[in-house]
C-alpha positions in Angstrom: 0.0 0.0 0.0 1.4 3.3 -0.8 1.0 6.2 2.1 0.5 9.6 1.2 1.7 12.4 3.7 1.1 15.7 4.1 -1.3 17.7 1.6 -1.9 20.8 -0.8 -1.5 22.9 2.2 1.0 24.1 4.9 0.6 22.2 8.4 -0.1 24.4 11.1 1.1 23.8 15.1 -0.3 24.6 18.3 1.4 27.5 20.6 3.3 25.3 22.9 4.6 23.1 19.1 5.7 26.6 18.5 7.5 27.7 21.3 9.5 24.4 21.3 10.7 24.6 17.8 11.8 28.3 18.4 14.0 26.5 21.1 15.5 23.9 18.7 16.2 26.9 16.4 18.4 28.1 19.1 16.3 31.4 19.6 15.7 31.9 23.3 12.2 32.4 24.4 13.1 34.4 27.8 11.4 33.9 30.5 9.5 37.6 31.0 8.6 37.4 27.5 6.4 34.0 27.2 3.2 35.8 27.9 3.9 37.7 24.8 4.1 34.4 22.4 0.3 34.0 23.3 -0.2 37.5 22.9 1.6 37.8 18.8 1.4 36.2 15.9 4.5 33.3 15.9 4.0 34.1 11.9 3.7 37.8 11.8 6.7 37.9 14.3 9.2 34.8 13.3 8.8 34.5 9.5 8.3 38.0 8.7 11.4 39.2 10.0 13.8 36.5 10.6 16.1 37.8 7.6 17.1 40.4 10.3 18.5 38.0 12.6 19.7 35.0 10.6 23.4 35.1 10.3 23.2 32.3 6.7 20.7 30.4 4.9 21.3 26.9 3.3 19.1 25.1 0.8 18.8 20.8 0.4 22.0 20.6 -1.0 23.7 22.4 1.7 21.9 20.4 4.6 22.4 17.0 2.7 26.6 18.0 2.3 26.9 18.6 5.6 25.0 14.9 7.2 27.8 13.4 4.7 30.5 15.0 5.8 29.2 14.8 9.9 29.1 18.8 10.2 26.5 19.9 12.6 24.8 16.6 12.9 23.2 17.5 16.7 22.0 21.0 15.6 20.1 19.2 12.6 18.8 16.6 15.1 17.8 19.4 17.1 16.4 21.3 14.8 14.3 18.9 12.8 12.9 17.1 16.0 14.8 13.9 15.6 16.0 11.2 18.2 19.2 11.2 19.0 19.8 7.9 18.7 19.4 7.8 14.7 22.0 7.1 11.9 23.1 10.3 9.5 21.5 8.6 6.8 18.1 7.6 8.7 19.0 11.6 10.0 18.8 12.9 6.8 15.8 11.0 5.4 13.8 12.4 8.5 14.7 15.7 7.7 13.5 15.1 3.8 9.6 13.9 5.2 10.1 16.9 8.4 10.2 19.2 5.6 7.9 17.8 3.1 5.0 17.3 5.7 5.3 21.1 6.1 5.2 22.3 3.6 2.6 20.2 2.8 4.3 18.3 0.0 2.6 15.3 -1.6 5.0 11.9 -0.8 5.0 8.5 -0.8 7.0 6.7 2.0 8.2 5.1 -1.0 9.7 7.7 -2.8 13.7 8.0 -2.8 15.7 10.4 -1.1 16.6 12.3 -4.6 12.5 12.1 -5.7 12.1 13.9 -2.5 15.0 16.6 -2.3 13.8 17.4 -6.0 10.4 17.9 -4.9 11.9 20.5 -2.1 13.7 22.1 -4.3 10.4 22.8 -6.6 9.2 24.7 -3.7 12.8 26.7 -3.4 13.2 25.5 0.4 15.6 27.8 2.4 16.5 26.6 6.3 17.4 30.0 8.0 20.7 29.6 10.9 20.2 32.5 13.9 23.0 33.8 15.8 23.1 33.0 19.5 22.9 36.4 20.9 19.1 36.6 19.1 16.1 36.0 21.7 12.2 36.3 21.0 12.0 39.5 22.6 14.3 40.9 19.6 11.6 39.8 17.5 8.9 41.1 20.0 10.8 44.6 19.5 11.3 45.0 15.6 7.4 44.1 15.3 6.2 46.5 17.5 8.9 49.2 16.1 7.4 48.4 12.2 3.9 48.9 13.8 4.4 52.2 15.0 6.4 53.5 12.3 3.8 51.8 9.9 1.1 54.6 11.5 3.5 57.1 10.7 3.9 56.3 7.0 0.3 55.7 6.6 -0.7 59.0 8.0 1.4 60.6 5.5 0.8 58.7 2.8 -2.7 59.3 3.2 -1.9 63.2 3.0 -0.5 62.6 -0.5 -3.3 60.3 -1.4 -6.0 63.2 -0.6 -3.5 65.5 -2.5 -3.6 63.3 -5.6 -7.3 62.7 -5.4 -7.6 66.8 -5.3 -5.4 67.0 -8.2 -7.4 64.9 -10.7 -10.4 66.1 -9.0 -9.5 69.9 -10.2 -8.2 69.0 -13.5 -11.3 67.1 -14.4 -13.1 70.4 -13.3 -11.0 72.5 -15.5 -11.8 70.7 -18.4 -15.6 70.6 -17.2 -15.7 67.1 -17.5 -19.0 65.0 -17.3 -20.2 63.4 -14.1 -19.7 59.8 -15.7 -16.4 61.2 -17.7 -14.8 58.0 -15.5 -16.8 55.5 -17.2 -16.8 56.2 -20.6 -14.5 54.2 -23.0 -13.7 57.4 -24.6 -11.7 58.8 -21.9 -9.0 56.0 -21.6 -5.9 54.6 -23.7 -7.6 51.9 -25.3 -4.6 50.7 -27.8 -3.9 46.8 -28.1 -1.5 47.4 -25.8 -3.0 48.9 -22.9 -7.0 48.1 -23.7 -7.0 45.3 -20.4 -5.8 47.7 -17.8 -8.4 50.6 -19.3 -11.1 48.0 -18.9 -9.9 47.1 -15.2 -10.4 50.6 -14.3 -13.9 51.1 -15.5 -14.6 48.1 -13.8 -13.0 49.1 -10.4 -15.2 52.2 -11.1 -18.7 50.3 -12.0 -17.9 48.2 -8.6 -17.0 51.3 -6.4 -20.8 52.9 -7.6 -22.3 49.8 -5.7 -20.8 50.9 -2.6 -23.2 50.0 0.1 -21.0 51.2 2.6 -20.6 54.5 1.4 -23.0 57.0 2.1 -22.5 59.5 -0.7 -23.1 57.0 -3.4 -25.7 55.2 -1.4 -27.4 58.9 -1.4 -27.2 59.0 -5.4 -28.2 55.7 -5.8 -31.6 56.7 -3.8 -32.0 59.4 -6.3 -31.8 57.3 -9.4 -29.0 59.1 -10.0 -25.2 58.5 -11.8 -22.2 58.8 -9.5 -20.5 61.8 -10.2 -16.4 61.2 -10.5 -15.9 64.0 -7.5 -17.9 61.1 -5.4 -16.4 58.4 -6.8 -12.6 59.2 -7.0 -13.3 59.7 -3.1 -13.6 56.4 -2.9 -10.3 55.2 -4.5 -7.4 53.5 -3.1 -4.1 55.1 -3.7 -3.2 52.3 -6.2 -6.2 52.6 -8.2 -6.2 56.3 -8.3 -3.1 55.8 -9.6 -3.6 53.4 -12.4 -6.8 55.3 -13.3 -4.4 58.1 -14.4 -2.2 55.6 -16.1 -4.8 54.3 -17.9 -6.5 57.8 -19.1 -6.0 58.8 -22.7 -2.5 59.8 -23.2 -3.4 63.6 -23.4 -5.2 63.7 -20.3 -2.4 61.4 -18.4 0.1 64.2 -19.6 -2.0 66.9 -17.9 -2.8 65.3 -14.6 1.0 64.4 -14.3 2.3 67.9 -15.1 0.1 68.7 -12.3 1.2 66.5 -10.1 5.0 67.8 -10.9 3.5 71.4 -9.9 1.7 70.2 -6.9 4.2 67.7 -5.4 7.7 69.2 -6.3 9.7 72.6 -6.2 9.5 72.6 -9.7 7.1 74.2 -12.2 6.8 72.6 -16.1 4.2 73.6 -18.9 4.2 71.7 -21.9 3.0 74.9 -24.2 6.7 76.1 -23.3 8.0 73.4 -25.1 9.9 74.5 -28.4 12.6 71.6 -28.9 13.1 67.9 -29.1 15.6 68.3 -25.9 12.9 70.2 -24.0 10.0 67.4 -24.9 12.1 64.7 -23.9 13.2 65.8 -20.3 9.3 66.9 -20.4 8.2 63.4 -20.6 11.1 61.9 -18.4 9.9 64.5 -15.6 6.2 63.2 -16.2 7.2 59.5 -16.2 9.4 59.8 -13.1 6.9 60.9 -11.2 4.5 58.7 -12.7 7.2 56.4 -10.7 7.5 58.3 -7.5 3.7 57.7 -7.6 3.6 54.4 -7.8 6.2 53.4 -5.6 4.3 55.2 -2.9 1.4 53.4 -3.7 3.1 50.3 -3.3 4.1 51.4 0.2 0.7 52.8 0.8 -0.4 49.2 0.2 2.0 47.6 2.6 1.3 49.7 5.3 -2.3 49.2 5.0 -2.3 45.6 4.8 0.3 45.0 7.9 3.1 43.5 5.8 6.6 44.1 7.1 8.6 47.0 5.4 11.8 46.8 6.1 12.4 44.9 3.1 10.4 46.9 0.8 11.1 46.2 -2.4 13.2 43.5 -2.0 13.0 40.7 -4.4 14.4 37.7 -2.8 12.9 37.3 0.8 15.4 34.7 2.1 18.5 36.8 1.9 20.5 37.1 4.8 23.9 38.9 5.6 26.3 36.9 3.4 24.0 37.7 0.4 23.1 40.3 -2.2 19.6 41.8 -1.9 18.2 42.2 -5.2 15.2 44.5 -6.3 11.6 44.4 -7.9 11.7 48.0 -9.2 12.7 49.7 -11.4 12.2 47.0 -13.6 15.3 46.3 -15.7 16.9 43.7 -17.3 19.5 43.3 -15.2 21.2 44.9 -12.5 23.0 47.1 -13.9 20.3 48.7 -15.8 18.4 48.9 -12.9 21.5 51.0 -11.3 21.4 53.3 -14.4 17.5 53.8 -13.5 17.8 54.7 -10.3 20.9 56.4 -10.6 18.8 59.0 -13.2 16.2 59.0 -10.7 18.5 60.5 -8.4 19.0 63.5 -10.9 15.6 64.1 -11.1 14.8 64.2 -7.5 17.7 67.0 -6.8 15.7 68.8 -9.4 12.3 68.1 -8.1 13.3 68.8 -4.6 16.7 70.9 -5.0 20.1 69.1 -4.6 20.9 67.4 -0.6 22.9 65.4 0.9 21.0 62.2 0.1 20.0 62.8 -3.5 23.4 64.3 -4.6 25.2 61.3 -3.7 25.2 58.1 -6.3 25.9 55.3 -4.2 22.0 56.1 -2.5 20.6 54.1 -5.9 18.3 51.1 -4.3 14.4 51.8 -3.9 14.2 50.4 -0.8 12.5 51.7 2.6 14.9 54.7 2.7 14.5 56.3 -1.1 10.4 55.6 -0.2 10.8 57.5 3.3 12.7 60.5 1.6 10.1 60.4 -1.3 7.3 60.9 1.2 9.1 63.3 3.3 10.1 65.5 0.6 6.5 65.3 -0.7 5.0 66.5 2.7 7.8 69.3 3.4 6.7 71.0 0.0 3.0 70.3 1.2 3.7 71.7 4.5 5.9 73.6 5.6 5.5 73.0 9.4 4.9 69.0 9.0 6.5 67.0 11.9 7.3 64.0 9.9 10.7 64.2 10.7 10.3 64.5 14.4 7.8 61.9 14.4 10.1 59.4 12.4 13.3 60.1 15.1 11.1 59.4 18.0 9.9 55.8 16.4 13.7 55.0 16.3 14.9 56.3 19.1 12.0 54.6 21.7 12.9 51.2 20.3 16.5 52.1 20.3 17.0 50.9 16.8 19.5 53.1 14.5 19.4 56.3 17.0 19.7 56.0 20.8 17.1 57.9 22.8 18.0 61.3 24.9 18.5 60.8 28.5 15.2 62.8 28.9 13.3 60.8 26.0 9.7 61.0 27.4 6.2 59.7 26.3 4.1 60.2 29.1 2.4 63.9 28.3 1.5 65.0 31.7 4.7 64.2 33.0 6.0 66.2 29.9 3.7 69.4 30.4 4.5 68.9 34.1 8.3 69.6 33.7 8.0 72.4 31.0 5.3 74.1 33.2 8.4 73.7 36.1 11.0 75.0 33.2 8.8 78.1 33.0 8.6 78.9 36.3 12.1 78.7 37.1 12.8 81.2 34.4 10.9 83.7 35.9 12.4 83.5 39.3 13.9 86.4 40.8 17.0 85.5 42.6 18.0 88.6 44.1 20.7 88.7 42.4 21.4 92.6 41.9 20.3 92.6 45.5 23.0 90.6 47.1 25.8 92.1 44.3 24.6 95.7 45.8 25.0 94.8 49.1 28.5 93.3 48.4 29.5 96.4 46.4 28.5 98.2 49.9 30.5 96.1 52.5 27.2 94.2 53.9 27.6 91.2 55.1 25.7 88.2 52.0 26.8 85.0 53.8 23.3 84.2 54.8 21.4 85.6 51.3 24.0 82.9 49.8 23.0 80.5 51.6 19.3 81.4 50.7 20.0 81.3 47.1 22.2 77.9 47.0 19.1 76.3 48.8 16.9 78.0 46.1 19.2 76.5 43.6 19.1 72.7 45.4 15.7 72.5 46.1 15.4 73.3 42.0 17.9 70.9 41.2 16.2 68.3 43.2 12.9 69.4 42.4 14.0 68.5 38.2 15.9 65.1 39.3 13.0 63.9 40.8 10.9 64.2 38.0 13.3 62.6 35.6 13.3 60.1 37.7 9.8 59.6 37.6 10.3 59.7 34.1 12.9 57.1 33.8 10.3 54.2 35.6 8.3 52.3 33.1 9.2 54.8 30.1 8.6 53.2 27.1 11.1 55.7 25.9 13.8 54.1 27.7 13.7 50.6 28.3 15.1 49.4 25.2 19.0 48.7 25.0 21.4 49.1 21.9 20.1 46.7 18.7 22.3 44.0 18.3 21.1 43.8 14.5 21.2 47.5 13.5 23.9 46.8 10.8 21.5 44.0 8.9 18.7 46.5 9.1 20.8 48.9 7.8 21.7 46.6 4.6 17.9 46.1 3.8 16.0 49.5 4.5 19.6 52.0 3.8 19.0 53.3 7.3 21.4 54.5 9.3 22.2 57.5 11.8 23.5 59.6 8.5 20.1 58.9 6.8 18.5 61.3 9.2 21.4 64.0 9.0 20.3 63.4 5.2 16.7 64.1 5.6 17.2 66.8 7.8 19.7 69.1 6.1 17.8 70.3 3.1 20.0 73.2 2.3 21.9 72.8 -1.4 25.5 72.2 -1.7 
């Protein structure tokens, strides 16, 4: 009789299966921390960021070299859940069915070791080795650092959302366009080439008018009335708001995107001042950057919304680890190298969107990972608003989870502690300490001993007064209970991070 294990699906494992094969991984599950385990997804934690804090990866090959050859026969054992007491080559079989079952790969107990190691390979199997110095709490940390520095991305991405949606809202006004001007086949690029995507968008449109949900077209739909596009563009996604435009006829993409330039950068284009080839050409490579720019964001936009990790935005293979090269999605390129002569232009174009800094001005910053997407947004926002406090906001994420910058000795979250020792700042610059009064008096021979006396306990009780509440501060601060990140260097390889990124951001001046 032949045996099937395992199935079309992944197998799944209880909490306390979980915690134990953390433990043969060799990641410590400290003891403070266990309530946590209960308390966050073992997936959303352990797979979605243990490229962070794996020091090497090996495929079926690897693990099957290293049985023959004896080389780390008890951390397989270990790791895989097998006795002890078994042969390497009874070892490596285990391991073969341990990783089949799942993954949920269709075997026969009498299928041979090289039918099943081909099967693993089908599903481009990747085992990932931790360092020591890694516990669950590290995981515990970077989650709950991407979470709140998710919000803060999303907020502002939202911001240039709106701003988009007022964009194409206005031009469609300009041109007095007709309530259903978002429906009608006429309006879109409907060449072989692009005809699909143009029909996507009416369709995303036709659904969005069946809203249910939404009270404005719920309202029109009461009245026996179409749904105008000011209603409709309202309810959009950032992606689809996006494509819409791509999809437009090619005349009215061109205008929307040459107000987008206007709207979103420093810079100011008019396509009636074209008069030669050159100028039409870095025209349309200004429109079709941004055209970019936009759709990168919207990527983004869609991570954040849907909780996916960012740190490795962008990044094409998601089992790379320190010893390897991280490859990207975008911008799409043959190879490599044409992808660094993309982004290396995009850098040009971004000193002249946004004036020349230290980040754009400087070729080696070419990748579109987390850190070009964070300067995008940030530059966006800073022409938007003037006053924004993206930039404060972003430093505090890192600094209260210690990760990149350290946190002031002050570092404070708790607001009414916070108004409580600026209230206390205020007074104390308003106090009167007599000083002119005891100089006076020395000036005249009078004895000052005991007004110094007076104004060093003046001076004390302040002091004491300030200590104390910094002191109150420092006891359960969120702010401050993090130590250094043992892994700052790996997130600096994925995201292009580092304590010089923020210098970047924040000195905007030209060189």
């Amino acid at each position: 009789m032949l045996f099937l294990v395992g199935g079309s699906k992944m197998k799944s494992y209880t909490n306390t299966k979980l915690r134990k094969k953390l433990q043969n991984k060799g990641i410590m599950l400290d003891e403070k921390k266990k309530q946590h385990f209960d308390k966050y997804s073992y997936y959303q934690v352990i797979n979605a960021y243990k490229n962070i804090f794996s020091t090497s990866i090996e495929n079926i090959d690897d693990i099957e070299n290293n049985i023959k050859n004896s080389i780390d026969i008890d951390r397989y054992r270990k790791n895989f859940s097998i006795s002890n007491d078994t042969s390497n080559s009874t070892l490596y079989r285990g391991i073969l069915i341990s990783i089949c079952q799942k993954y949920g790969i269709n075997l026969k107990y009498t299928d041979s070791n090289d039918e099943l190691k081909e099967k693993i390979k089908g599903i481009k199997y990747y085992n990932h080795l931790y360092s020591n110095k890694v516990i669950y709490s590290d995981f515990i940390r970077i989650y709950k650092f991407e979470h709140e520095l998710r919000n803060v991305l999303l907020k502002y991405t939202l911001i240039i959302e709106e701003s988009l949606k007022n964009v194409l809202v206005t031009y469609l006004n300009s041109i007095e366009a007709k309530d259903n001007f978002l429906t009608d086949i006429n309006q879109y690029d409907t060449t072989p080439k692009n005809i699909t995507n143009s029909i996507n968008s009416i369709k995303k449109i036709f659904d969005k008018q069946t809203n249910k949900h939404s009270n404005p077209i719920k309202r029109k739909n009461d009245q026996e009335l179409s749904v105008p596009y000011w209603i409709i563009i309202n309810e959009l996604t950032l992606g689809e708001t996006i494509k819409l435009i791509i999809n437009l006829d090619k005349s009215h993409m061109q205008n929307i995107l040459e107000d987008c330039v206007n709207c979103f950068t420093n810079i100011k284009i008019n396509k009636d001042e074209i008069t030669t080839d050159e100028d039409k050409e870095k025209y349309w490579n200004k429109l079709n950057v941004m055209r970019e720019i936009l759709n990168i964001v919207g990527l983004l936009r869609n991570s954040l919304a849907h909780n996916q990790p960012i740190y490795n935005f962008n990044v094409k293979e998601y089992y790379s680890s320190k010893s390897n090269n991280i490859h990207y999605i975008l911008p799409k390129a043959h190879n490599q190298q044409e992808q660094y002569v993309l982004t290396t232009n995009y850098m040009s174009y971004l000193a002249e969107f946004f004036g020349s800094d230290r980040y754009n001005s400087f070729s080696g910053n070419t990748n579109i990972d987390l850190s070009w997407v964070i300067y995008i947004i940030y530059k966006i926002i800073s022409h938007l608003d003037k006053n924004t406090n993206m930039y404060t906001e972003l430093v505090y994420v890192y600094q209260k989870y210690n990760i990149i910058l350290r946190p002031g000795k002050a570092t404070t979250n708790k607001i009414g502690l916070y108004e409580t020792i600026l209230s206390k700042l205020n007074d104390y610059s308003t106090i009167d300490f007599n000083i002119n009064s005891i100089k006076e008096k020395y000036d005249n021979d009078k004895k000052i001993k005991l007004d110094l006396i007076s104004l060093n306990k003046q001076i004390r009780d302040m002091q004491d007064e300030m200590k104390s509440l910094l002191n109150e501060n420092n006891k359960n601060n969120e702010c401050m209970k993090y130590t250094h990140f043992l892994f700052d260097r790996v997130y600096t390889k994925y995201t292009g991070i580092d304590k010089k990124y923020f210098d970047k951001l924040m000195n905007n001046k030209e060189k």
